[in-house]
N, CA, C and O of each residue as an XYZ file, in Angstrom:
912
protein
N      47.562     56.740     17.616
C      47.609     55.508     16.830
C      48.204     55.831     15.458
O      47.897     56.884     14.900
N      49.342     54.650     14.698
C      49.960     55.015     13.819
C      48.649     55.418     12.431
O      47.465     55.277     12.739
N      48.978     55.860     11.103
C      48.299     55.564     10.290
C      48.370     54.446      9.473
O      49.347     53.705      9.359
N      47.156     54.336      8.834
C      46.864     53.058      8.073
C      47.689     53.087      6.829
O      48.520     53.985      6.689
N      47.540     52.284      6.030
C      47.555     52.033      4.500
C      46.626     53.025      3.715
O      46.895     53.938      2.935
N      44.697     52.219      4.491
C      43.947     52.720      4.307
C      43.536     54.092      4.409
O      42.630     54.676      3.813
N      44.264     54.462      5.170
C      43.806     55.709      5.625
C      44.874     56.827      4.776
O      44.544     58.011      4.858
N      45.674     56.617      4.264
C      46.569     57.308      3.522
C      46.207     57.334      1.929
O      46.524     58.092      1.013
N      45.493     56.299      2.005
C      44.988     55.910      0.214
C      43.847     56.780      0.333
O      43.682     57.592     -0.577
N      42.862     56.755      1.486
C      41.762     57.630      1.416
C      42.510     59.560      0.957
O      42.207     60.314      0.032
N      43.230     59.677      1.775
C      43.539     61.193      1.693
C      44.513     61.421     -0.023
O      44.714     62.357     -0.797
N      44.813     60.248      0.037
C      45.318     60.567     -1.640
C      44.269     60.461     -2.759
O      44.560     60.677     -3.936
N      43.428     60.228     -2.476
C      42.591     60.496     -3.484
C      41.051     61.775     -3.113
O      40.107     62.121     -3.822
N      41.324     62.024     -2.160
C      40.752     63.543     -1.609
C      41.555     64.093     -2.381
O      41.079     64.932     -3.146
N      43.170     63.786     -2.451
C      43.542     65.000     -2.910
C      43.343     65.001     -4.159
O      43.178     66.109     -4.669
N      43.299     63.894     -4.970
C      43.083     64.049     -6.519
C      42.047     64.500     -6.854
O      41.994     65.174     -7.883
N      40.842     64.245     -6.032
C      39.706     65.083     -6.079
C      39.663     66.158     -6.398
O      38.811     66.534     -7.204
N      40.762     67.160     -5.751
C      40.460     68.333     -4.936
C      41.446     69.086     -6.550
O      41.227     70.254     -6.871
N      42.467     68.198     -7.373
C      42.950     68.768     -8.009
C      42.998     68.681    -10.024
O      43.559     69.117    -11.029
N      41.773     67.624     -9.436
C      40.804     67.805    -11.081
C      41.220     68.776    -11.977
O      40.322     69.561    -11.671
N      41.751     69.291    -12.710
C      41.396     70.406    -13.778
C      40.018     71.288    -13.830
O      38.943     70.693    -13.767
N      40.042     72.110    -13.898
C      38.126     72.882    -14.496
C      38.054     72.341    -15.620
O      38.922     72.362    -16.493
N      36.167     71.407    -15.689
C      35.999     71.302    -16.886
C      35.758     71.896    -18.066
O      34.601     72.317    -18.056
N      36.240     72.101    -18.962
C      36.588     72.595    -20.181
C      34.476     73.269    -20.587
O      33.355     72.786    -20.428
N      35.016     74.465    -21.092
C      33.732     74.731    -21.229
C      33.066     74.167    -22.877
O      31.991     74.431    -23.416
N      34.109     73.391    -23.293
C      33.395     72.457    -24.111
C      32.994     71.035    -23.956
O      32.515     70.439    -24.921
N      33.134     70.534    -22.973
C      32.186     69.367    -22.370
C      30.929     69.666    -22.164
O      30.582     70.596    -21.435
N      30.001     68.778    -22.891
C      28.815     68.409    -22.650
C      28.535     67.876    -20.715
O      27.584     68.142    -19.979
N      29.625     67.184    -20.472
C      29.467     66.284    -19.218
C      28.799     66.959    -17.876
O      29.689     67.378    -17.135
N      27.760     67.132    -17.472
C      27.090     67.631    -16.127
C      28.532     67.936    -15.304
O      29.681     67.772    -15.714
N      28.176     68.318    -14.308
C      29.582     68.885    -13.442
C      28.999     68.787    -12.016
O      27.775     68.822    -11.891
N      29.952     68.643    -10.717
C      29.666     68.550     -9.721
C      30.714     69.365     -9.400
O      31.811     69.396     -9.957
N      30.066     70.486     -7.838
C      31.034     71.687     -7.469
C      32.599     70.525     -6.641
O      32.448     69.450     -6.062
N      33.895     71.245     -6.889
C      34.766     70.474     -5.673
C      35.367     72.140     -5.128
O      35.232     73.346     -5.334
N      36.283     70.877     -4.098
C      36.956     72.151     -3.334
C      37.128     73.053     -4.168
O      36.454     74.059     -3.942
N      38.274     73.113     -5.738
C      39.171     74.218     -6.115
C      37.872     73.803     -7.491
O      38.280     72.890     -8.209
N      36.949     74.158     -7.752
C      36.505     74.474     -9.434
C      35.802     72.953     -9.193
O      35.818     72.185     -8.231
N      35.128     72.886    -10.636
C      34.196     71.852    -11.255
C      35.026     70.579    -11.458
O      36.138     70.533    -11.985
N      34.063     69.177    -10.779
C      34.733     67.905    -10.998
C      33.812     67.299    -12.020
O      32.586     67.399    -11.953
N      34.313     66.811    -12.749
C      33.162     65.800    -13.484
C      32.080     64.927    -12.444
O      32.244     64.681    -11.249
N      31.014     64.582    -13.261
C      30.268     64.004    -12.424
C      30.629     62.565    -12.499
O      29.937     61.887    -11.740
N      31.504     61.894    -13.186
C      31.465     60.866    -13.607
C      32.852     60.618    -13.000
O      33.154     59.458    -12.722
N      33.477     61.337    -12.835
C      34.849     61.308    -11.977
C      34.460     60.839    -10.396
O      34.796     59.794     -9.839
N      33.701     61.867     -9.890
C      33.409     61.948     -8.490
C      32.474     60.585     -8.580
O      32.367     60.042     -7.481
N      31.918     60.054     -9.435
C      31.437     58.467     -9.403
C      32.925     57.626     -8.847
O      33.137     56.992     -7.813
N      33.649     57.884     -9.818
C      35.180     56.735     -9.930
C      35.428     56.752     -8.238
O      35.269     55.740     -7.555
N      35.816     57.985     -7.717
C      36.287     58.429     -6.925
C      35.726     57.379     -5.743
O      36.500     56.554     -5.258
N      34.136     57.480     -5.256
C      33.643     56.897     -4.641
C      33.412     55.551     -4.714
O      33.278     54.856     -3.707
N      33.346     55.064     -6.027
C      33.534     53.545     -5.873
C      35.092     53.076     -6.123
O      35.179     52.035     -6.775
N      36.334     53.671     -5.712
C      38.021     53.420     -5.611
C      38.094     53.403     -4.144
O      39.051     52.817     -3.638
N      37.015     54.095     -3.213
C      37.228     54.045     -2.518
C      36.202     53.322     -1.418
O      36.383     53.310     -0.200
N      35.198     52.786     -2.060
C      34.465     51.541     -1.840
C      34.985     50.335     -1.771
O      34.745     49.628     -0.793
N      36.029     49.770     -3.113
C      36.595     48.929     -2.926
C      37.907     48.926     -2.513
O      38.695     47.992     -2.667
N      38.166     50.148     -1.904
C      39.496     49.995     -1.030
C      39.060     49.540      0.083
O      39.747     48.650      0.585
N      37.800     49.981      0.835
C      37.421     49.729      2.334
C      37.157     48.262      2.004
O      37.871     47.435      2.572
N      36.034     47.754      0.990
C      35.991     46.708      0.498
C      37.019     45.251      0.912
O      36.675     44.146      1.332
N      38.342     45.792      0.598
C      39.228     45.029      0.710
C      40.000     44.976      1.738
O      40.336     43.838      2.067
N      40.366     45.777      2.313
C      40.290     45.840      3.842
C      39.715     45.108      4.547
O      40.259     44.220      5.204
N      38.135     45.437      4.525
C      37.242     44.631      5.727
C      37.340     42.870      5.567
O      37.144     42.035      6.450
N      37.767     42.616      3.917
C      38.747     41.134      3.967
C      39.289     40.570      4.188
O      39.122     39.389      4.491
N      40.698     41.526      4.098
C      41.771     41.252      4.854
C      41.694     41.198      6.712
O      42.622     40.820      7.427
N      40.460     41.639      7.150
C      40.373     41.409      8.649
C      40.333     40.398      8.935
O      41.140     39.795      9.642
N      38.482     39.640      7.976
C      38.181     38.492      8.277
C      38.810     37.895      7.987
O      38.354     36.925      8.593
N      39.946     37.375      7.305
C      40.639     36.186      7.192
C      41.644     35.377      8.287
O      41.920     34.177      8.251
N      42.090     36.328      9.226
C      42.643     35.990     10.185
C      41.727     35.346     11.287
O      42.164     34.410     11.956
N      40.186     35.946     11.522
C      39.641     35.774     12.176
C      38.665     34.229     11.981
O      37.820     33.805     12.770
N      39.051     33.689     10.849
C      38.244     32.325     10.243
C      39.493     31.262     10.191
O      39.441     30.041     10.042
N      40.847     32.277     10.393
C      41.746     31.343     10.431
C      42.634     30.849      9.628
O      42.176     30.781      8.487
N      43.859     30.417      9.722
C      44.276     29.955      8.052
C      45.021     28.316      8.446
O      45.092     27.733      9.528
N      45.476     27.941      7.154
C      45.879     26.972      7.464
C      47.865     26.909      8.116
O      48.861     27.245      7.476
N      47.783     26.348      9.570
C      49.178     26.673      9.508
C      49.772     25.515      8.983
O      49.214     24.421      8.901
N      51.388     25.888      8.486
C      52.417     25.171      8.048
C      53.157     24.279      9.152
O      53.589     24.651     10.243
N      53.178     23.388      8.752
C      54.184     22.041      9.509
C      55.684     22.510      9.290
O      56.343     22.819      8.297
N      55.926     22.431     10.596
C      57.158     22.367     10.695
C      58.592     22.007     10.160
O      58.513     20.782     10.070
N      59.492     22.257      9.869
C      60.531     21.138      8.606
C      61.622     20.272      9.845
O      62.691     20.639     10.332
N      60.958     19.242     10.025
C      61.564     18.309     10.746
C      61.761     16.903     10.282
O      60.842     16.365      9.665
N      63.123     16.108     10.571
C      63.257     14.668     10.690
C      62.290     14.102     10.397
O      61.155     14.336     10.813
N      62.626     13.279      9.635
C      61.469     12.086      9.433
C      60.922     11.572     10.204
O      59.695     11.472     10.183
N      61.866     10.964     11.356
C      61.825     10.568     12.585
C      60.745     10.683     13.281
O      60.099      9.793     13.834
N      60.464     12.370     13.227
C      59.423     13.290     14.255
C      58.595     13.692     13.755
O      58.023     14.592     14.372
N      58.079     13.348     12.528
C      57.137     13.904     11.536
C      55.456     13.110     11.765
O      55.169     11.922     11.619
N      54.660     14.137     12.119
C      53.260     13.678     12.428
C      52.562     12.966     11.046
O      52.942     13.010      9.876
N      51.544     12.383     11.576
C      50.799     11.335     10.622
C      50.155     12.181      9.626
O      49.502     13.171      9.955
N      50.385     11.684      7.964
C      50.110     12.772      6.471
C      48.458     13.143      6.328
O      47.735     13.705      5.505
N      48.286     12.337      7.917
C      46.335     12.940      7.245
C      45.785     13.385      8.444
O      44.598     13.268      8.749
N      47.083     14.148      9.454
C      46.815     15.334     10.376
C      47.310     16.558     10.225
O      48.484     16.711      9.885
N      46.290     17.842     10.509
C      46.678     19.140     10.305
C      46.933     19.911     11.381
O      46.037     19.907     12.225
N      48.038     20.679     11.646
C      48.631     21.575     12.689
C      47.088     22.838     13.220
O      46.453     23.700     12.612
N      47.061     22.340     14.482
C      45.701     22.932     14.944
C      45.862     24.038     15.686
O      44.992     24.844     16.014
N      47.457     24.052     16.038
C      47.856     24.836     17.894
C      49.195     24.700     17.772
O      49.652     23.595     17.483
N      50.059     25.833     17.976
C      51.192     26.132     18.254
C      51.296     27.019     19.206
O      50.593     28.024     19.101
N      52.126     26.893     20.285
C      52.477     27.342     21.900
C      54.176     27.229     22.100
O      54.997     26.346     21.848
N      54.234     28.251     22.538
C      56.013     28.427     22.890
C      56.018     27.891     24.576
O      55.130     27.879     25.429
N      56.996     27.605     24.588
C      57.196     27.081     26.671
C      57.866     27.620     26.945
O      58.875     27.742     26.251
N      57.751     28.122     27.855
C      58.678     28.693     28.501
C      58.636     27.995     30.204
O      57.585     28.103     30.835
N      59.765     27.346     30.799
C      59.518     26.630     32.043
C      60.476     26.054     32.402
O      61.588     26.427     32.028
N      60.323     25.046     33.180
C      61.379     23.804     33.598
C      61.113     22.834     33.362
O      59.957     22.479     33.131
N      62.460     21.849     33.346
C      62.153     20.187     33.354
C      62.849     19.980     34.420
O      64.074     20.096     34.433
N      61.960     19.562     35.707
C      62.377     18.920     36.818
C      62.940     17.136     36.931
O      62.541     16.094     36.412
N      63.783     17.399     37.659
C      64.779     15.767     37.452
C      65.288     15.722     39.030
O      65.706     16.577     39.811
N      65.022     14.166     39.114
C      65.273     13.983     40.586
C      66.852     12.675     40.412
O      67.267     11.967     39.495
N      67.238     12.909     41.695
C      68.784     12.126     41.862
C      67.721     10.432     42.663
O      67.063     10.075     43.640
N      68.213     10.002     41.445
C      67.541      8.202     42.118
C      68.115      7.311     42.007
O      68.542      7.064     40.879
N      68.397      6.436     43.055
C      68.925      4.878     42.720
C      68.462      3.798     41.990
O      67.587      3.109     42.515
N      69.017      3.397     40.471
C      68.986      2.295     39.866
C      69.770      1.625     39.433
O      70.555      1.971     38.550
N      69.728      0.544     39.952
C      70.159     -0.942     39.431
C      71.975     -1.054     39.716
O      72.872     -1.634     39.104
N      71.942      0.122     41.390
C      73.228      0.311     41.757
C      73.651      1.446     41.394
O      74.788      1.536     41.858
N      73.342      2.563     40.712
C      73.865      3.828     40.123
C      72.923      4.835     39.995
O      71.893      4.721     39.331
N      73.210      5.688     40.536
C      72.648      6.869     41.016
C      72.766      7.574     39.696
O      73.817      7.562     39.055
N      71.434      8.325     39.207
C      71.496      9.044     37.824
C      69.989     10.097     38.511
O      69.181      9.885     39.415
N      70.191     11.257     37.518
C      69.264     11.813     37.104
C      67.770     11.438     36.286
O      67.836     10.976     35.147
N      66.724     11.617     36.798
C      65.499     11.007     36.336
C      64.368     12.234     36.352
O      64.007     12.897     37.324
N      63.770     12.354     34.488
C      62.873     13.489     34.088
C      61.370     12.968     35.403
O      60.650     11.980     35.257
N      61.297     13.868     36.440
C      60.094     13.811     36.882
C      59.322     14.319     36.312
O      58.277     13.679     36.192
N      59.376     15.636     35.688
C      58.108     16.836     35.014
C      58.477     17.635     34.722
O      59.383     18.196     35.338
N      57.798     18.226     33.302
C      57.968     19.238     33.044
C      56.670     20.094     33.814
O      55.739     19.584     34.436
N      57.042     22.266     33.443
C      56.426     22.930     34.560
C      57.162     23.969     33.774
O      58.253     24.491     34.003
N      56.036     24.206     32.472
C      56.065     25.554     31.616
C      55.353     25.749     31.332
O      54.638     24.861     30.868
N      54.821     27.416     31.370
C      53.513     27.925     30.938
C      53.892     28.190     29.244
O      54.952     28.527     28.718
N      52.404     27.849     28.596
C      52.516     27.850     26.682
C      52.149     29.202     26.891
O      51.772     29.763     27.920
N      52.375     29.759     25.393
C      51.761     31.279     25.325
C      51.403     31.063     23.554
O      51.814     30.114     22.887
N      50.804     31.859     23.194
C      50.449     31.973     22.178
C      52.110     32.541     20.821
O      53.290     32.208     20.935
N      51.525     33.348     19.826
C      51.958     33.811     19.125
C      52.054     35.638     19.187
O      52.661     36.288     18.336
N      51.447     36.148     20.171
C      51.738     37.229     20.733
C      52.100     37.223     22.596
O      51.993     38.059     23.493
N      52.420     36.230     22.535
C      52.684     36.083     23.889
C      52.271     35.879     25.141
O      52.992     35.879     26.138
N      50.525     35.618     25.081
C      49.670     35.531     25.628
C      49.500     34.117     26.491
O      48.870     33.231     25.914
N      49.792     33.951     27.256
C      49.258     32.343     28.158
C      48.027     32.183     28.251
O      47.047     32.794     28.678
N      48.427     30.625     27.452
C      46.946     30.002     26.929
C      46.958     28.922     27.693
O      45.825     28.466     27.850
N      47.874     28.282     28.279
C      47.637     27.115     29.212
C      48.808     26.930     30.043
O      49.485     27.858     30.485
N      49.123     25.123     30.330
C      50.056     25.030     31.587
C      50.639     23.471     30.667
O      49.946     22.948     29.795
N      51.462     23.150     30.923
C      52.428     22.119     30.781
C      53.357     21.325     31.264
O      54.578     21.479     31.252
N      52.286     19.881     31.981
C      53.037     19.416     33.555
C      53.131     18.193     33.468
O      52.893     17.686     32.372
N      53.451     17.471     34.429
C      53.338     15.699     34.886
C      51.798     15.371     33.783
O      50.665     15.847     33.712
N      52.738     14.077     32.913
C      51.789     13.689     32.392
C      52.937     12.256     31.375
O      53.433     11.158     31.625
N      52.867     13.047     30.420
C      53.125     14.924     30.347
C      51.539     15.620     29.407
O      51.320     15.655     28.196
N      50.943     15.949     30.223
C      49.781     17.050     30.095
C      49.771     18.454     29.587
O      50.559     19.178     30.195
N      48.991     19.119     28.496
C      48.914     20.035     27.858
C      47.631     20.370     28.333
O      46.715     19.581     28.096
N      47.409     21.396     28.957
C      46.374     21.964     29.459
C      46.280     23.304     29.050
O      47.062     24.195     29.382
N      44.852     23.474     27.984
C      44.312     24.671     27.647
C      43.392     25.352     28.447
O      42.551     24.671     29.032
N      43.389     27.004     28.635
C      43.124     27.927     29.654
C      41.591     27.560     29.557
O      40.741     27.808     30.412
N      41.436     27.031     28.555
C      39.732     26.715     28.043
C      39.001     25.159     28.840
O      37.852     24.791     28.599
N      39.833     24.516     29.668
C      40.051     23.686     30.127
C      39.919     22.392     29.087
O      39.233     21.424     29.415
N      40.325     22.417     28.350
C      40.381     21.080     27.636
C      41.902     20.391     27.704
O      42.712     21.299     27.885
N      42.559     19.097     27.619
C      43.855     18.826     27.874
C      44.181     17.984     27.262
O      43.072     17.471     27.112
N      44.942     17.256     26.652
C      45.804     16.132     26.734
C      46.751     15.454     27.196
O      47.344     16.249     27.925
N      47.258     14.513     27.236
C      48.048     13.815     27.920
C      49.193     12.980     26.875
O      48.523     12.151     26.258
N      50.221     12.914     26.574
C      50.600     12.172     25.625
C      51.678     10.710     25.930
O      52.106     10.363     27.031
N      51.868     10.196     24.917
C      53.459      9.795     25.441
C      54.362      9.526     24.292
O      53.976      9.182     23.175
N      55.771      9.737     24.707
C      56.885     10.133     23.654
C      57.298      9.058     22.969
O      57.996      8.264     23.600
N      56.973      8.733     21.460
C      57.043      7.329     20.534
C      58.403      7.740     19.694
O      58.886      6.696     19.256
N      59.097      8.741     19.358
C      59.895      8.936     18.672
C      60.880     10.507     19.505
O      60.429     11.299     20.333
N      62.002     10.482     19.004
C      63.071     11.804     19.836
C      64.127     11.711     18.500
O      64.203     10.666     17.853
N      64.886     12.846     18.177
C      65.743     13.179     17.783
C      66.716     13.839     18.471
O      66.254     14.379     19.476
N      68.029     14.023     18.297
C      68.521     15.273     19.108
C      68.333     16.530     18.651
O      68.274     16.967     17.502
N      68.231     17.135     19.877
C      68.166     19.365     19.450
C      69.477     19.451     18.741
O      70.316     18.598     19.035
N      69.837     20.542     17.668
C      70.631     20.911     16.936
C      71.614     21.646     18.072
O      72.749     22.048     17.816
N      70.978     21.743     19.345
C      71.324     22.887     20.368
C      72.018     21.626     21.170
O      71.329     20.918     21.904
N      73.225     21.426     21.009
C      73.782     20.337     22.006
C      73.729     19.777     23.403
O      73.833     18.646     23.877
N      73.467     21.350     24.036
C      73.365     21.531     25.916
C      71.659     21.410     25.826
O      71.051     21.895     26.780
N      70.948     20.857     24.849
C      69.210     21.013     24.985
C      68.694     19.483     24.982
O      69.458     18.518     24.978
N      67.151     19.396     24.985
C      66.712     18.532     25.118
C      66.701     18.349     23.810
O      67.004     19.236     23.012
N      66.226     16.764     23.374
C      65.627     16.213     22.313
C      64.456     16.840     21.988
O      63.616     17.346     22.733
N      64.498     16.729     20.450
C      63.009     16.952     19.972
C      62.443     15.707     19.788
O      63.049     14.667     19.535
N      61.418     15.837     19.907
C      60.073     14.781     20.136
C      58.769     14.699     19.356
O      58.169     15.690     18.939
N      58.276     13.113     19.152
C      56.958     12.967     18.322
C      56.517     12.259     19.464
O      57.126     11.316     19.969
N      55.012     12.921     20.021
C      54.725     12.619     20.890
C      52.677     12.529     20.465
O      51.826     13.336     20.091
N      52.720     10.995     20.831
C      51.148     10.433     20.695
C      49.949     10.525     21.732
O      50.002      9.753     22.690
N      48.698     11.538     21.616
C      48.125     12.175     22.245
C      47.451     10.513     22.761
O      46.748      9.828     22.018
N      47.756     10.216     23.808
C      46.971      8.838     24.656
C      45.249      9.384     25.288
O      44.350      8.617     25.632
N      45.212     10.555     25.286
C      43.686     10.613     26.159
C      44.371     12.585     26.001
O      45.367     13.241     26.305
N      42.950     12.781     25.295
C      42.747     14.189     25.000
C      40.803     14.214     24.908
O      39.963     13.577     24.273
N      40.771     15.543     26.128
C      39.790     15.609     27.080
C      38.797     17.173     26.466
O      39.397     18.221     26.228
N      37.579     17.073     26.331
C      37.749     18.674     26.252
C      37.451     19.377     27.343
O      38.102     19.076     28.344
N      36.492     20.405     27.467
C      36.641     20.987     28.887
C      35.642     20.552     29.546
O      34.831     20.159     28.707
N      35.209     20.386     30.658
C      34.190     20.449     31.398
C      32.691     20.772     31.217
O      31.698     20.101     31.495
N      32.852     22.305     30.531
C      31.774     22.680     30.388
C      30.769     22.240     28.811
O      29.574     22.132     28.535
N      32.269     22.072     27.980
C      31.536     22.182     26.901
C      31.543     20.758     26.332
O      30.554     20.370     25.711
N      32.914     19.727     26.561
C      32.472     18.886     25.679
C      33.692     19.095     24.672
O      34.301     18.081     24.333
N      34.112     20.381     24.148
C      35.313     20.706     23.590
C      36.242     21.466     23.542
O      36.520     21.765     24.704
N      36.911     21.972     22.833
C      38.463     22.923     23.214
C      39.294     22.675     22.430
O      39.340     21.738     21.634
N      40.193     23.713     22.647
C      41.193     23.544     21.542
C      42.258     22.357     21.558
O      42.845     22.081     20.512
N      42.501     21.688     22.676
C      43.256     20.125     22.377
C      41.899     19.014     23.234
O      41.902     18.344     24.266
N      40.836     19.299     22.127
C      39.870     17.872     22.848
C      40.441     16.714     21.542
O      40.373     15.499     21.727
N      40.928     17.242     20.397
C      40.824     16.743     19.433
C      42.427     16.204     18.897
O      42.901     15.571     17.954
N      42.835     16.797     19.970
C      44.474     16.362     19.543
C      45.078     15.105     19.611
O      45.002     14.380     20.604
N      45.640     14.841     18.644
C      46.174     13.083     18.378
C      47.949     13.355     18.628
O      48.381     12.635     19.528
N      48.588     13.904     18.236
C      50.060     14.070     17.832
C      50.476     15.410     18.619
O      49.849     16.469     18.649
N      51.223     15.217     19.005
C      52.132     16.710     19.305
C      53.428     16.501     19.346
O      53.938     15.488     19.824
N      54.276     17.812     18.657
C      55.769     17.698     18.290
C      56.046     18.763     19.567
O      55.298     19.689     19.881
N      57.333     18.392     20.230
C      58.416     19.379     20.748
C      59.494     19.552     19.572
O      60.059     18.696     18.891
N      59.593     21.061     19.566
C      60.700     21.138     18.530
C      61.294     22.012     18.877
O      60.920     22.420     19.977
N      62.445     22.768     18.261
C      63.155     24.366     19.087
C      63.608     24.160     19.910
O      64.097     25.266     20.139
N      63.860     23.656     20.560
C      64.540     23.438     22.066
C      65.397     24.056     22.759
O      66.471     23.523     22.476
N      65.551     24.773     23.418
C      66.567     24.755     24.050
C      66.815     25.295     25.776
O      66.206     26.149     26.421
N      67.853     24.484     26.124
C      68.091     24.166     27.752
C      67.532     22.842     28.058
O      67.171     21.992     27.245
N      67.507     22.779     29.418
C      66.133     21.819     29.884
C      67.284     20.395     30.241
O      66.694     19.383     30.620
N      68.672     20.301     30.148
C      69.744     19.293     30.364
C      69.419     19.128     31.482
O      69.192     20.182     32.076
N      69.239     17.847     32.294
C      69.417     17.505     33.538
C      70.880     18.283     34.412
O      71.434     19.101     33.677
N      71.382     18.176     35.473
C      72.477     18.399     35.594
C      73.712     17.496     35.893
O      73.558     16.275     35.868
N      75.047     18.091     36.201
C      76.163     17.219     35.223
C      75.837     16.093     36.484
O      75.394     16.476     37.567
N      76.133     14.602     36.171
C      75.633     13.277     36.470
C      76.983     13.507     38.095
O      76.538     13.085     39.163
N      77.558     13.752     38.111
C      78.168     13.779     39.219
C      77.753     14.508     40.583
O      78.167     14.194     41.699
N      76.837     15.564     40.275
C      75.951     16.427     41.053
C      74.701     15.324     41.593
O      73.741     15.761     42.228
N      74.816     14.092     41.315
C      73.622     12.852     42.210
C      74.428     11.544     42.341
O      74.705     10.645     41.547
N      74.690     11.768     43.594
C      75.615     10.725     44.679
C      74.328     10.254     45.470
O      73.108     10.385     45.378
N      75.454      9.500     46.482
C      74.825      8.934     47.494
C      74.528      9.428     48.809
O      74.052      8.924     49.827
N      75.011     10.726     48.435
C      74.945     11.763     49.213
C      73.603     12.837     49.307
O      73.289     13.512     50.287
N      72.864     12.774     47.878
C      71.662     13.540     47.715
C      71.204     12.772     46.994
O      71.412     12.633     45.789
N      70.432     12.115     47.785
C      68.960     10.807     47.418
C      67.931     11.365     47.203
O      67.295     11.841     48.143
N      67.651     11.424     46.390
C      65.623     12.228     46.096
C      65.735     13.889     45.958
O      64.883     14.777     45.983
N      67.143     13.890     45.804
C      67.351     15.948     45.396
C      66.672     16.189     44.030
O      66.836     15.479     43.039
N      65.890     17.282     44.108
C      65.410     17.723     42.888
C      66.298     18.657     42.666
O      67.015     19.303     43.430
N      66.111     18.652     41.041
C      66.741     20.448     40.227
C      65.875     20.185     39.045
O      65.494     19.242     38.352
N      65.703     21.951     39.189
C      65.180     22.555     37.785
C      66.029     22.891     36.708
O      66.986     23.604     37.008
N      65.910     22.542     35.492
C      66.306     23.114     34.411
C      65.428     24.057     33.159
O      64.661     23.716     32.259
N      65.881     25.172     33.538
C      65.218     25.739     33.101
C      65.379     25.949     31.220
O      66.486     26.222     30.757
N      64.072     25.771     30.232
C      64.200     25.172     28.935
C      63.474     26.648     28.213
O      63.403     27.761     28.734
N      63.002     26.230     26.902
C      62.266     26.730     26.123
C      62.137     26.014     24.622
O      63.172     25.948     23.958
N      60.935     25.490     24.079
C      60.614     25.305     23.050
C      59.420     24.999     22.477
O      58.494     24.657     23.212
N      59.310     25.041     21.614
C      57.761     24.881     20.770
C      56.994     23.615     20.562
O      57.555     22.522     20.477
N      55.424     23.818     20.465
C      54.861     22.349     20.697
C      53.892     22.564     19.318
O      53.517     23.711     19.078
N      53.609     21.790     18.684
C      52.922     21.581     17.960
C      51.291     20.595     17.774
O      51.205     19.387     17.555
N      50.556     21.235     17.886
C      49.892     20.525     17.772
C      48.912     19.931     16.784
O      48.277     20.737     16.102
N      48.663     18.436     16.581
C      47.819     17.679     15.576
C      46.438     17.563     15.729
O      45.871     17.701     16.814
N      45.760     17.261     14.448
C      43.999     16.884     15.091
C      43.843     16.031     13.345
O      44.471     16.162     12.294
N      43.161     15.524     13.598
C      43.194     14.431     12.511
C      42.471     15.699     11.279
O      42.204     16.826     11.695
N      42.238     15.343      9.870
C      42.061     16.649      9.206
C      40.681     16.228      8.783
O      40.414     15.226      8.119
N      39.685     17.283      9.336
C      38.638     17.713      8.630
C      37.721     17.544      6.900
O      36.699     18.193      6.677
């Protein structure tokens, strides 16, 4: 395992320890033995509380991740911008498809979004849920939502999908408990986008009625909860 910060600050001040001067045999000051000759006693105090509040600060810097912080909103369109008195609760990358079927309307055969069918992952990469017909956000914790899409912009990514402000209609928590990490979700943004284009409109004739294709996408979801 690499070394620390901490652990390098500890051995630098062993070593200053270790390279004190001998105290002068005209100090009054008590003396404590070190490695190479006499440390002050009042030194080897410093010493131990520099390195009290080094661990000190450390064991801070742990908990803070672990209580959480506040994340930052996204810099998006006005358009797609969640309501000013909700806070970003959950962010998940997709990775998946948007399935589209060849259907007849109103005389013309087009491409039509049946579902998306991407697993979210965290911020180290970890799959935390599933993302399907709904369109449904389902956390591994079993809690879910369901939304539907009130606002779209286009992706900056031309061959991609739209980004999206999308209004949590029925958000569930899990089973067991009652809650979860989207029991509470009102808003969720698609943003980042990219892929996920149906395919080119000439590929659904009258020739392939009810053909599915996958397009395979990737982008980020954001999620809202009214603020605390």
């Amino acid at each position: 395992m690499g070394r620390t910060f901490l652990s390098d600050a500890f051995d630098f001040l062993d070593l200053l320890h270790t390279r004190v001067p001998h105290v002068s045999r005209f100090s009054k000051e008590p003396a404590l033995s070190g490695a190479e000759g006499w440390v002050p006693r009042t030194s080897a105090k410093l010493f131990a509380v520099t390195k009290f509040l080094l661990l000190a600060s450390s064991l801070i810097g742990l908990v803070g991740p672990l209580r959480g912080q506040d994340i930052p909103r996204p810099s998006v369109p006005d358009q797609i911008k969640a309501p000013a008195n909700e806070d970003v609760i959950l962010v998940a990358h997709a990775t998946g498809f948007q399935i589209y079927t060849c259907e007849l309307t109103g005389g013309t055969y087009g491409w039509k979004l049946k579902a998306p069918d991407a697993e979210l992952r965290d911020s180290q990469g970890a799959i935390i849920g599933h993302h399907f017909a709904g369109p449904t956000w389902k956390h591994n914790d079993g809690s879910e939502v369901t939304g539907k899409a009130v606002a779209k912009v286009d992706s900056p990514q031309a061959d991609s999908i739209p980004w999206l402000l999308v209004t949590g209609v029925l958000a569930r928590g899990s089973s067991h408990s009652g809650n979860g990490a989207f029991a509470r979700v009102a808003t969720i943004q698609r943003i980042n986008t990219h892929g996920g284009q149906p395919p080119p409109a000439a590929d659904c004739n009258a020739s392939k009625p009810n053909n599915e294709a996958k397009s395979a996408y990737t982008a980020d979801y954001y999620f809202y909860a009214p603020a605390k």
